[in-house]
FIVEX-21362 format. One record per residue: z negated, y, x of N, C-alpha, C in turn; residue in three letters. Coordinates in steps of 0.02 Angstrom, whole numbers, plus 50000, padded with zeros to 5 digits. Layout:
N
ZYXZYXZYXALA;...
***
This chain:
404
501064904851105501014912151096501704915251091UNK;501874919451018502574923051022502424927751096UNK;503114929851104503344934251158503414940451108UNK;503164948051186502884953951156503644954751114UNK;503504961151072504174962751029504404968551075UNK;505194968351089505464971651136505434977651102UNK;505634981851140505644989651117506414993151067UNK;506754988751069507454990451046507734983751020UNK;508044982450974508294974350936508694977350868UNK;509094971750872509684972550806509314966450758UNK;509224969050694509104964850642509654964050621UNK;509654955250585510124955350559510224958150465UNK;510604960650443510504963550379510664959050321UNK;510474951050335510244947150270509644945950260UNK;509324949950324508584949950290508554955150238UNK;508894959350218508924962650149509164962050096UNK;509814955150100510064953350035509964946850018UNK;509814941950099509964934750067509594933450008UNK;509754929949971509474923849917508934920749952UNK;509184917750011508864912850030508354913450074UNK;508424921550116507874923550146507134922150086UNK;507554926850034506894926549999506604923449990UNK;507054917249938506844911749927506134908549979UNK;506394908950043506064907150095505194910350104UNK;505304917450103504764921050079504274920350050UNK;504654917649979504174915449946503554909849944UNK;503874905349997503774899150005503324897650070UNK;503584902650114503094901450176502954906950204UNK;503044916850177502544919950193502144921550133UNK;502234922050074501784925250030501194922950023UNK;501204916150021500604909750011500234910750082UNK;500464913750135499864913450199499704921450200UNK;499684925050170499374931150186498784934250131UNK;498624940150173498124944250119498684952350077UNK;498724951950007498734955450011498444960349949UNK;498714966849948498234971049937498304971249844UNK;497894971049806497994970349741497814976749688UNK;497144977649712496984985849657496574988649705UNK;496624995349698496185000349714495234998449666UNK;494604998049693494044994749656494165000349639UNK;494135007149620493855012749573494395008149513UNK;494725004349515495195002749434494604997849421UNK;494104992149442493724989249442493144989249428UNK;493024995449433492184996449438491624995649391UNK;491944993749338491424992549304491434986749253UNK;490894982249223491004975349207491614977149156UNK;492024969049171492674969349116493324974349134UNK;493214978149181493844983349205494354976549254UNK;495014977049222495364973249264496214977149288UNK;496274975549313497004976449363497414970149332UNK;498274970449303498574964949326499154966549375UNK;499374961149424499914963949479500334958049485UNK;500874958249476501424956149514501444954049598UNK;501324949349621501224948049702501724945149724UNK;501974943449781502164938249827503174934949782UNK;503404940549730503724937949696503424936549629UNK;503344929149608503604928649548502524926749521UNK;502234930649585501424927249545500804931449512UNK;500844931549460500634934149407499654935849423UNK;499564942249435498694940249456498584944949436UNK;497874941949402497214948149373496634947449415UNK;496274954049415495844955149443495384958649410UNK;494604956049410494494959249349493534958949383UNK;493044963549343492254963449380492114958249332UNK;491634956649349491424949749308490644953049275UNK;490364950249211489824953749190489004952849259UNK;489264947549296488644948349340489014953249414UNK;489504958249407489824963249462490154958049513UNK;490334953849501490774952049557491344952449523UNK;492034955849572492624954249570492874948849590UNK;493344944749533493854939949541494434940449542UNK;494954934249570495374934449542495714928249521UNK;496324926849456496334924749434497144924149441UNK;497604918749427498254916649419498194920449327UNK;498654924949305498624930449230498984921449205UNK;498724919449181499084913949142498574907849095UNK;498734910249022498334903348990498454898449006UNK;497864893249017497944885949031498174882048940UNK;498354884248907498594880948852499054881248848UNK;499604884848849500614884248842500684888748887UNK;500284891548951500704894149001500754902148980UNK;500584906348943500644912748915500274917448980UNK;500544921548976500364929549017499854928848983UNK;498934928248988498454929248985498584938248952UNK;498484942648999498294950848973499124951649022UNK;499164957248942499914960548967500024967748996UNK;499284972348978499114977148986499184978749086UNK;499324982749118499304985249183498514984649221UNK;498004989649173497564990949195497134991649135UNK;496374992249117496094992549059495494988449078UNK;495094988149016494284984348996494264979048951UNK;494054974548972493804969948916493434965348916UNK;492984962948844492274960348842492454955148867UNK;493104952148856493294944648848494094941848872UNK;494184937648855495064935448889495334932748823UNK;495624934348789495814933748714496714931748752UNK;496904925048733497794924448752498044925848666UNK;498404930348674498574932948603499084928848566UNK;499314921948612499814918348568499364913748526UNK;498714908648536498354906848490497744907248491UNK;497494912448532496714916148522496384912248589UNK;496484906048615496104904048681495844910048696UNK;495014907848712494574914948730494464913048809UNK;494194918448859494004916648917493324920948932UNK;492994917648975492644922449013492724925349056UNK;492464931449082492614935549123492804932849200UNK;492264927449203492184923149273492784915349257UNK;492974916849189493424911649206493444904949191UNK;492894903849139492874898049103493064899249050UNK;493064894949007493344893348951492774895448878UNK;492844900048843492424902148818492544900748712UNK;493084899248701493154899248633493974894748638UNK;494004888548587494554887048566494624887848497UNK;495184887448467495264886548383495194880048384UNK;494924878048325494924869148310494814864548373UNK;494494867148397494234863448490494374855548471UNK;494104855548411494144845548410494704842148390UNK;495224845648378495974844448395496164843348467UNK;495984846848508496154844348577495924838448637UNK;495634835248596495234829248636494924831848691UNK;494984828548765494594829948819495244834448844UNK;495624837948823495884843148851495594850348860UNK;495204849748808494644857048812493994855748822UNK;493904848548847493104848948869493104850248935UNK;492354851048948492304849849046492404855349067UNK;492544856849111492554864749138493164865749168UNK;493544866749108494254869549097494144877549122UNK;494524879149157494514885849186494954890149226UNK;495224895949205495664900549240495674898049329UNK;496474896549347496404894349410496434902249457UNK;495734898949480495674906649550495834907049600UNK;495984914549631496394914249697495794915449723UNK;496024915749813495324921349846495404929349858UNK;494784930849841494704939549822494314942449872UNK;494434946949893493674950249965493954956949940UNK;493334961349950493604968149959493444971950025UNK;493984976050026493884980650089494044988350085UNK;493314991750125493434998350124493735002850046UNK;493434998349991493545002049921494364999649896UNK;494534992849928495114989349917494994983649895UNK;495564981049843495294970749841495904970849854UNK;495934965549886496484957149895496354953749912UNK;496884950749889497034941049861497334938049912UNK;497174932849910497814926349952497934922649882UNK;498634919749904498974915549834499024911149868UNK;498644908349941498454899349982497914899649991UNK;498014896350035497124895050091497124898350137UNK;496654904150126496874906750188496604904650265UNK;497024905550305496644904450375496344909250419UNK;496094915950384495674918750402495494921750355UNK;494824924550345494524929250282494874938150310UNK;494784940350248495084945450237494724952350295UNK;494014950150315493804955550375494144950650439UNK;494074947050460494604944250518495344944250508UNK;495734946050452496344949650446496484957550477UNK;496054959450429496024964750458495664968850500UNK;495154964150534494804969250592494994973150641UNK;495704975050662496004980950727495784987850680UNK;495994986550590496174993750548495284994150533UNK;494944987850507494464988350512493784994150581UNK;493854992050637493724996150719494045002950683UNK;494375004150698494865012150702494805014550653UNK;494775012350595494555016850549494045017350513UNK;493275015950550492635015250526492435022550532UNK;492455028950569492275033650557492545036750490UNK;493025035850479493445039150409492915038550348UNK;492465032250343492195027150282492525029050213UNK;493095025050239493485024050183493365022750120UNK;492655021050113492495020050035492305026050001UNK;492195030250030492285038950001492855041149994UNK;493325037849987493965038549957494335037749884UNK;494375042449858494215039349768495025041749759UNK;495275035649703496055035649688496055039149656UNK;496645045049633496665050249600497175047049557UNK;497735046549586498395043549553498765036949595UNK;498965035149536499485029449558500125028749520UNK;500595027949570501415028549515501735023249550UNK;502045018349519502525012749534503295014449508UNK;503585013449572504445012149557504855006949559UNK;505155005949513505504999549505506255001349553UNK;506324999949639506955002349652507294997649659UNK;508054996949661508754994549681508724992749749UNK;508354992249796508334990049858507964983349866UNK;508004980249926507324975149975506734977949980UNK;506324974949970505644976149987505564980650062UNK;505794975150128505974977350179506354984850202UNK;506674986750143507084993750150506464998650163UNK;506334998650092505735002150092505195003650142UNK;504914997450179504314995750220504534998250286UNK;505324997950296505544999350342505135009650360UNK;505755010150304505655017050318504885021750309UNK;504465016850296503765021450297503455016550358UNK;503785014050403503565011050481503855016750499UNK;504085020050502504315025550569504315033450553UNK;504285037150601504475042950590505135048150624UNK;505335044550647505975044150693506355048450629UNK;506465045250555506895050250510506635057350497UNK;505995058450506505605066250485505885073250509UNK;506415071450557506825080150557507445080850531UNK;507655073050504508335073850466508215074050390UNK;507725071750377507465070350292507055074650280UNK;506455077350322506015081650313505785087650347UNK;506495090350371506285096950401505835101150391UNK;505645099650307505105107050288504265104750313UNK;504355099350337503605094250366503585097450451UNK;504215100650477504355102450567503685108750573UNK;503585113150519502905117350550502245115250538UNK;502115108950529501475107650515501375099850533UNK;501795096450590501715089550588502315088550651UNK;501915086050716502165084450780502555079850788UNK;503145077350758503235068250741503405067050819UNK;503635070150863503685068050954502855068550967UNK;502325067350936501975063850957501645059050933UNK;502035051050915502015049250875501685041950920UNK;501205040150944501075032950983501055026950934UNK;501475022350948501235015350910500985010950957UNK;500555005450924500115002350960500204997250896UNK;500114991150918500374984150901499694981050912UNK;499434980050841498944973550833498824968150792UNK;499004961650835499334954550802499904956650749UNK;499704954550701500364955250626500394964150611UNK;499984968750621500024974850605500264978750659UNK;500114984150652500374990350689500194996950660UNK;499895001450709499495006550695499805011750738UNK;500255018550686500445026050704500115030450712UNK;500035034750773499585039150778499945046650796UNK;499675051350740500305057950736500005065050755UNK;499995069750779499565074250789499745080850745UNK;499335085350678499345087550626499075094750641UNK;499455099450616499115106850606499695111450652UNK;500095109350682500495112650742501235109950731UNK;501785114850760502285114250742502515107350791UNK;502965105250774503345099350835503935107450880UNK;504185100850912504795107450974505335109150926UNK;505485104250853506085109450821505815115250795UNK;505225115750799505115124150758504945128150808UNK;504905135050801504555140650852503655137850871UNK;503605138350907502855136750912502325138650890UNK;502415147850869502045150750842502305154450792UNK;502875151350747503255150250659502675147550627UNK;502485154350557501905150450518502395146550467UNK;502455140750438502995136350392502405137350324UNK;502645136550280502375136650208501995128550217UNK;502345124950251501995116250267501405118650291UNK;501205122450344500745123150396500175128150350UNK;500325130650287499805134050252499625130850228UNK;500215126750184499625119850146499435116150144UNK;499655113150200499035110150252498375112050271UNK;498455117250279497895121950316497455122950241UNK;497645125650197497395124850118497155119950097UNK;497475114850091497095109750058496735105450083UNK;496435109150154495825104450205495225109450206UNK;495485116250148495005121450134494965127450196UNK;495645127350239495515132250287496065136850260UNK;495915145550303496215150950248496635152750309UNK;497485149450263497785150450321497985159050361UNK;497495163550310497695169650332497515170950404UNK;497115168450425496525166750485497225165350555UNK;497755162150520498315160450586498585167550610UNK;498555173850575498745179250608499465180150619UNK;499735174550618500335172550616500465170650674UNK;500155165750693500405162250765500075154550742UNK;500755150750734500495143450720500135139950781UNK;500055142550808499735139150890498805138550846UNK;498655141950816497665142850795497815139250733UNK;498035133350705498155129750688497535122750665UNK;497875121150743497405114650747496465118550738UNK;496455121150776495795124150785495415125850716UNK;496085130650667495715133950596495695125950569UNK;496105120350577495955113850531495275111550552UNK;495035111950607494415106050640493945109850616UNK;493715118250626493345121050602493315121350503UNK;493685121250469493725119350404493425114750393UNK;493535107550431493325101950396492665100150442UNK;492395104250498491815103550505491475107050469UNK;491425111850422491275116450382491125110950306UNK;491565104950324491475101550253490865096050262UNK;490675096050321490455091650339490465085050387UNK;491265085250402491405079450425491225078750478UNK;490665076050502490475075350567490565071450622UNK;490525064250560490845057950630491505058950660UNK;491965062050642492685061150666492675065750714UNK;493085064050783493105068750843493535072750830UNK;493565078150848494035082450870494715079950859UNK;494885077550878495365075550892495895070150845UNK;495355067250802495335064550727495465067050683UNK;495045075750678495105079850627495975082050624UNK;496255082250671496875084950682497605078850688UNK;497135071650671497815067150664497665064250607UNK;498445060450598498675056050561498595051150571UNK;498365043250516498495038450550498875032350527UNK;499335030650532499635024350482499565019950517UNK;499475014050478499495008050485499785002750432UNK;500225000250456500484995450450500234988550418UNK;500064986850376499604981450360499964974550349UNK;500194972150385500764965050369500434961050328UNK;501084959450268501754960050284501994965850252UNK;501584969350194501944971850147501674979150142UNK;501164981650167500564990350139500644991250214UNK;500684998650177500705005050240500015010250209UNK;499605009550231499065016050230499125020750288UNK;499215026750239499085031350297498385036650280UNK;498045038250335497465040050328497315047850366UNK;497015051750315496685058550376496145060250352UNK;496005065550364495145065450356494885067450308UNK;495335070850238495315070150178495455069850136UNK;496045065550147496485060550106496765055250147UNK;496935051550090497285045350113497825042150052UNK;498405040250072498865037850036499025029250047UNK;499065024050001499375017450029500055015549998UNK;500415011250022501095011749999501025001750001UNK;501105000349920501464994749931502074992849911UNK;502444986849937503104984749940503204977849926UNK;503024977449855503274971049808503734968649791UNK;504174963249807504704961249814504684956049725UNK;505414957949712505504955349630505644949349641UNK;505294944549584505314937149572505884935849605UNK;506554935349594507314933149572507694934749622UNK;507814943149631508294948849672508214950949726UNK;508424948249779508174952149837508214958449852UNK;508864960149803508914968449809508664972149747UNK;507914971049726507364973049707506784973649721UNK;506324979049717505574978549716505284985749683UNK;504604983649682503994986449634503884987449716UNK;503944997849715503595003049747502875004349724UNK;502465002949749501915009349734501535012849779UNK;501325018949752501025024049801500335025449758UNK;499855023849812499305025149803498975032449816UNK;498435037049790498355042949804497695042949810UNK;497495045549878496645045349862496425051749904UNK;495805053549875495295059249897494625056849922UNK;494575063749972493855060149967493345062549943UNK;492685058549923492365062849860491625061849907UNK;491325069149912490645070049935490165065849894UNK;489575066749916488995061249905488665064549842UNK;488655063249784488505062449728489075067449680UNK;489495066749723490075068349669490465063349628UNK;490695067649551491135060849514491635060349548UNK;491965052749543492415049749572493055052849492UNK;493465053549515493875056249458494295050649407UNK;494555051449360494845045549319495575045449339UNK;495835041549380496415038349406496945040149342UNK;497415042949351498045042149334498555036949357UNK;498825034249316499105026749332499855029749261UNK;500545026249316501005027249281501705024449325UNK;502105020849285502675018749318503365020949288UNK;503685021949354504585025949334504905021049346UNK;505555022849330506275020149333506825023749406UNK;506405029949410506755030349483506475035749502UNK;506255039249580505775044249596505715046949575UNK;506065053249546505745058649481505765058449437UNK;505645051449390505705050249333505185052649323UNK;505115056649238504425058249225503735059949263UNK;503795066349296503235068349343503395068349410UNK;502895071949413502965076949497502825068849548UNK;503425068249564503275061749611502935064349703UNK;503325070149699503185073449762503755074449814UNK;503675080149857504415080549871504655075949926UNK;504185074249988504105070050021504345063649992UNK;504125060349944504065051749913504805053049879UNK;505015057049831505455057849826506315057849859UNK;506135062149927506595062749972506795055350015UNK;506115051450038506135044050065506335038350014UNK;506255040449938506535035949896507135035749905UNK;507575041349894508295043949905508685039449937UNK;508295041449995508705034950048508555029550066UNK;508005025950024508175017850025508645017250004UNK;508645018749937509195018249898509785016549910UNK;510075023649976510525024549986510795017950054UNK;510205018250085510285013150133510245004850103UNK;510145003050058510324998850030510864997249999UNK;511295002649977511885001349966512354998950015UNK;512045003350075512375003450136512364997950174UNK;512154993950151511804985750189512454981350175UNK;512744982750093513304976550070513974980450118UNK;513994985050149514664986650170514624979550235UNK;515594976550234515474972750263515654975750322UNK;515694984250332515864984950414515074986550442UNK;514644983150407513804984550456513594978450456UNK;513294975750536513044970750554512134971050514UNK;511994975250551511194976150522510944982250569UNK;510334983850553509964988750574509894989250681UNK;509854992850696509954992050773509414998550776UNK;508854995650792508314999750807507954999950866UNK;507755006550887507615010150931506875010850967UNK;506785011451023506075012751027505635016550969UNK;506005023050947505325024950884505195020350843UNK;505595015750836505685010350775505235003350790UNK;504805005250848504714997250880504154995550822UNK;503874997550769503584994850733503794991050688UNK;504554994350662504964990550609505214983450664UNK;505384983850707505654977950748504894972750760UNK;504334977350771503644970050761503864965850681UNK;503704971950628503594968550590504274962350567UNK;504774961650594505364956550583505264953750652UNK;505144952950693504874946850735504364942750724UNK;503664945850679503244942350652503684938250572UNK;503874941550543504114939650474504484933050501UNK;505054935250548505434927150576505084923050614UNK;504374922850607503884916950631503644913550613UNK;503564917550552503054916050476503884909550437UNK;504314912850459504914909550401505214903150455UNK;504974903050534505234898750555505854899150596UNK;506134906550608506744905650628506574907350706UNK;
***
């Protein structure tokens, strides 16, 4: 049994540039985990597929199959090795490899060759797209790129418990935007584990979001933040209405005129709003928090009671000081309402082309910046703090997984 993760620890900072960390990564954590691949609303219907970039350098589609099961698949023809579909996201009847027409089926056999009787017993038999394992959860799929040693509900059963009132599958993706940044994977993951930065980066978040009440709680490989929402924290006046704390209060459908101007009736106008929407299973006390979690090694979902955002942190084939950001956006959609058509789109750096948001924007900033800050040779590495004890789990688990 590892020993608990202390509350305070210095990383060392080649877990953000080595070569060889990665290298390592690649080799003995990516292949033992679950991770998260498409949102099913990209899925939902026969022939809708996802392709993703995983674990580094492994190429995977995910796609419904004409009898509704989702698979997944290594994106690669079994004839010269070709990127199968080059497309992101999209439909199709069939698996067409566009360098010499090899057809596939949806499920992954072998469905059409050119001149088949040119290839001897290379195209007989049940030649077929090599598959990973696929489960979905809570209106999510992922993959393992091994065997895994547990299925994907015994991965995640702590987030599974805690967040069964939410029913996350009434959560429909609105948008999705991927960033290609100049940092570690780890930079990134770091800084959406904590909230410890939210009064130096995000002051305009201080009237509508408590970050001093911020509990973490540690389960196995994850870790789960719990934040309390609608009320100022101690840097603001207590009863300062913030433009944060209206639209907040707005976009959970409560009228923030109702605060009178005392942010203290806050919490109260939020719980009454969203019991007004219906939400019944969630306590009190639910209606008015935040919840992140941590999903090791790589997704941060954070969840409230009507919305939810996930954050993954894809590390590039080659560069350690690269990765594929993405931010997931979801709503939640009442019972016989349409689920809306996902916007899907990738930048070159946070406000490239479109409202990235001012929040995602502002935390991009400073990976960035803190990645630069990693090659100075007067810094050992990160020296983190009790708020931080989640970023310090998740690199005590990571150096377990790698052996050190």
């Amino acid at each position: 049994m590892r020993p608990p993760t202390p509350e305070v620890g210095l990383v060392s900072k080649a877990a953000y540039l080595s070569p060889e960390i990665a290298a390592a990564e690649r080799s003995k954590l990516w292949p033992r985990v679950w991770l998260h691949a498409a949102a099913a609303d990209l899925v939902a219907r026969p022939g809708q597929f996802v392709t993703v970039r995983l674990g580094g350098a492994t190429e995977v589609l995910v796609i419904r199959g004409d009898d509704g099961e989702v698979r997944a698949f290594h994106n690669v023809c079994q004839h010269r090795g070709r990127r199968l579909v080059d497309d992101a996201s999209g439909q199709l009847r069939t698996l067409r490899c566009p360098l010499h027409h090899w057809q596939w089926n949806l499920d992954g056999g072998l469905a059409r060759v050119p001149e088949r009787a040119s290839f001897g017993a290379l195209a007989e038999g049940d030649v077929r797209l090599p598959a990973l394992a696929c489960a979905s959860w809570n209106g999510q799929v992922f993959v393992h790129l091994g065997q895994p040693e547990q299925t994907l509900a015994e991965w995640l059963a702590p987030a599974t418990d805690a967040l069964a009132p939410y029913d996350l599958a009434d959560y429909a993706l609105v948008d999705q935007k991927t960033f290609e940044l100049p940092c570690n994977w780890k930079t990134v993951a770091d800084l959406f584990n904590e909230a410890y930065h939210v009064p130096a980066v995000h002051p305009y978040l201080l009237g509508s979001v408590d970050e001093t009440t911020v509990v973490t709680t540690l389960h196995g490989p994850h870790a789960e933040q719990t934040f309390e929402l609608g009320r100022p924290g101690p840097h603001v006046s207590p009863t300062e209405v913030t433009e944060a704390l209206e639209e907040l209060l707005k976009s959970n459908g409560a009228d923030p005129a109702k605060l009178e101007g005392d942010a203290r009736r806050g919490p109260a106008l939020l719980r009454e709003a969203l019991r007004a929407r219906g939400l019944t299973a969630l306590s009190d006390a639910a209606l008015t928090m935040g919840r992140s979690w941590f999903l090791f090694p790589s997704q941060t979902l954070n969840v409230y009671p009507m919305s939810a955002m996930l954050h993954r942190h894809r590390p590039h084939p080659t560069d350690p000081e690269r990765t594929s950001f993405d931010q997931l956006t979801f709503t939640r959609v009442g019972a016989g309402e349409p689920r809306p058509t996902p916007r899907i789109s990738t930048h070159a750096r946070p406000s490239d082309e479109g409202d990235t948001g001012r929040v995602t924007e502002d935390d991009l900033a400073q990976v960035i910046a803190v990645q630069a800050g990693m090659r100075s040779p007067g810094f050992e590495g990160p020296r983190l703090g009790r708020h931080e004890r989640a970023i310090l789990h998740m690199h005590a688990t990571l150096d377990a997984y790698l052996g050190h």
